[in-house]
N, C-alpha and C positions, 0 to 999 in steps of 0.2 A: 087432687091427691093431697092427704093428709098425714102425717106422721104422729102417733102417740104412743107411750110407753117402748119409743125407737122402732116400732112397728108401723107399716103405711097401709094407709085405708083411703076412702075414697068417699065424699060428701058431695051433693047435690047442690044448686045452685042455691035451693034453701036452706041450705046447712044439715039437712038432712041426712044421714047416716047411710050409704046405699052398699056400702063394703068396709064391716069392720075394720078397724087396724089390725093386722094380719100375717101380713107376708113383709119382709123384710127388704124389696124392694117392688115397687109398683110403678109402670109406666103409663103413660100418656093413652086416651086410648085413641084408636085407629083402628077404620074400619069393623067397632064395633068391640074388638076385641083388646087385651091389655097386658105386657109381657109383667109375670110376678115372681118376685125369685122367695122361693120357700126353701129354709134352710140354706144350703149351698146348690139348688137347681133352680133352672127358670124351665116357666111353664106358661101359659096362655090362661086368662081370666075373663069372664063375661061381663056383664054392666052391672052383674049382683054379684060380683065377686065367685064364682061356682069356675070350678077348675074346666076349661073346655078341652086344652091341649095339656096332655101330661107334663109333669116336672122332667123332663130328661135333660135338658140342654144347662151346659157351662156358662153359656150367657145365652143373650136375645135382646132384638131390638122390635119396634112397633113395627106392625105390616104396612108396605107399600104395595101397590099394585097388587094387593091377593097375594102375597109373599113376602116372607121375614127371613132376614140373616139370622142363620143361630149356630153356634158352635157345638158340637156335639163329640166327643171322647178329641177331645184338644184337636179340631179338626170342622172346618164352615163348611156348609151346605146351603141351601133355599128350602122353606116348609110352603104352602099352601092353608088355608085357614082348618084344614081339617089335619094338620098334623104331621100330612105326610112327606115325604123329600122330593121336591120334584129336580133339585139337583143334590147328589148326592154328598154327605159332608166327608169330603178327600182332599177340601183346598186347603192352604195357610191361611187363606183373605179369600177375601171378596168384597168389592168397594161396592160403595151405595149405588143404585142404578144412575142411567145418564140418559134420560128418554128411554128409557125400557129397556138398556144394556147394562149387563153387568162383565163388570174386569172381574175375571179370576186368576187366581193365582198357586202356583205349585213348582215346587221346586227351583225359585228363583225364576219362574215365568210365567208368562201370563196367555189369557186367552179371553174369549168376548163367551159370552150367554146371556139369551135373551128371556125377554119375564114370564115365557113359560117354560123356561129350564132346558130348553135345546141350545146345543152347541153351537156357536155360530162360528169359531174360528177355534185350529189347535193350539192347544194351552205349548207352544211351542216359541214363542216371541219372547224374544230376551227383554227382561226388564233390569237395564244396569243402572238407571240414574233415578229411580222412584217417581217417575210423573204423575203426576195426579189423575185421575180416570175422564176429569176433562181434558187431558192432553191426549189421551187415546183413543177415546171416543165421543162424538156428540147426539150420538141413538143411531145414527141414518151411516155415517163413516166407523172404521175402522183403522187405526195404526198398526200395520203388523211390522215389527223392526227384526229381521234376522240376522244373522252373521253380520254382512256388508253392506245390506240390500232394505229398504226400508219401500212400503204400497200402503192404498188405504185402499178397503173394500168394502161395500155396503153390505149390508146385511142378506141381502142374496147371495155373497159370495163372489160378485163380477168386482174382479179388481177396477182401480180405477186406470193404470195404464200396465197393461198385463206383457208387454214387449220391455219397457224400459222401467228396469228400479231406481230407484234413488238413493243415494246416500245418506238423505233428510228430507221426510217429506213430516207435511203438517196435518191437525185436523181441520177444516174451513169454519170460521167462524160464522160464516150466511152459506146456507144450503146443502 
């Protein structure tokens, strides 16, 4: 990635020129592709700079897993490398995945979705003390903390002791 006349372009290992200076911010590429903000929107770029993904989103990050965070009318979602939402942008947040889980967030709580955009848990778990998304999940467990009562369940949905809650339970650091 290269910067000239305040505009980012992009040059080849041999200094070769392979995406003018252009667009006003240019990212790393991933999986092929490269989030580029033209004007005040980000959009998605290919390895010769050609628009793949339209300009719509308020921001954007690089794709992981076949899917990018991007904010769209002040509001995060998940895209797919073709563009489309496979979770819909309604959260506040949505933290980086954690083996394949993503914390989302809405209205001061949170919920789990997994990297193909299905719900694994309701966005109904109080988030009071901002933990970081390795303290709620580590891909395989879940923390669902409500009112009183605090469980962790895997991604199938089988709590791990579904008779007795806990007042503080944790994520496991091995397994």
């Amino acid at each position: 990635i290269v910067k000239a006349n305040n505009l980012a372009g992009a040059v080849d290992r041999a200094g070769v020129v392979e995406i003018p200076s252009q667009y006003k911010r240019l990212g790393d590429f991933s999986e092929d592709l490269a989030f580029a903000q033209q004007d005040e929107k980000y959009g998605y770029v290919d390895r010769k700079g050609h628009p793949v993904i339209s300009f719509l989103y308020d921001w954007a990050e690089s794709f992981k897993l076949s899917l990018a965070r991007v904010k769209f009318n002040n509001k995060f979602g998940l895209i797919n490398k073709s563009g489309e939402f496979v979770l819909s942008p309604v959260y506040d947040r949505i933290d980086e995945p954690v083996n394949g889980v993503y914390v989302i967030y809405k209205n001061n709580f949170y919920g789990f979705a997994d990297s193909i955009g299905c719900l694994l848990s309701e966005v109904n778990n109080i988030n009071s003390s901002n933990e970081k998304a390795t303290e709620l999940t580590n891909g395989k467990w879940m923390r669902l903390i409500l009112e009183d009562e605090q469980f962790l369940m895997n991604k199938n949905g089988k709590l791990l002791s579904e008779k007795e809650p806990y007042e503080e339970i944790y994520i496991p650091r091995y397994g």
